[in-house]
Phi, psi and omega in degrees: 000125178209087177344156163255343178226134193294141183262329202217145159250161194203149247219101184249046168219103200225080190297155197028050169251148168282125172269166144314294196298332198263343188282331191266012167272325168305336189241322177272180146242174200282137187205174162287314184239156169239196183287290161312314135342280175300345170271311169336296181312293191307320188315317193284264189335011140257324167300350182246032179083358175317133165263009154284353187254014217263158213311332195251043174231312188285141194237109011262170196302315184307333217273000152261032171307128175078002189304305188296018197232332154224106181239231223266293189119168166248015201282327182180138180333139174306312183268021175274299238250299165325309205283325153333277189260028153073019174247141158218107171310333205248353140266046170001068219214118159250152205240354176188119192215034184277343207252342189262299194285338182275310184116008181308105192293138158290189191296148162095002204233353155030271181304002160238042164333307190279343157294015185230023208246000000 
């Protein structure tokens, strides 16, 4: 989903406040990824088709509790959606990015020409 006009905002300034990121050292240790981290990750690499995440891959087994049930959507095939916005998970390669920096319709989406005009 990628609005033409912002819809949603986020505040990344909340002084003397606990962020996720900075909170989660309290418990972890300091890394680029921490440990909760690589599991979130790994969670998102089997929703989006990664194969290194693939189902008999991911460790430990809990970190897909409930994954079909907040995954993805049902609006179109993952890999319709992929092929859309120019990702291929599995060369890990994007191929097309005219609809995010140009402003472009992406492929299939034509008929709405006139929301890019």
């Amino acid at each position: 989903f990628s609005p033409t006009q912002s819809v949603v905002g986020h505040m990344y300034v909340r002084r003397h406040k606990p962020k996720f990121w900075e909170s989660v050292h309290r418990v972890f240790t300091h890394g680029v990824h921490n440990p909760l981290q690589m599991l979130v990750l790994d969670r998102i690499k089997y929703q989006l088709g990664y194969p290194e995440a693939s189902r008999d891959m991911v460790v430990p087994k809990s970190v897909l509790t409930a994954v079909e049930q907040y995954s993805m959507g049902n609006k179109r095939p993952l890999e319709e959606y992929l092929r859309i916005v120019g990702l291929n998970m599995t060369t890990k390669e994007v191929t097309y990015t005219a609809w995010c920096e140009d402003g472009q319709v992406p492929p299939g989406f034509e008929k709405y020409v006139s929301l890019y005009e």
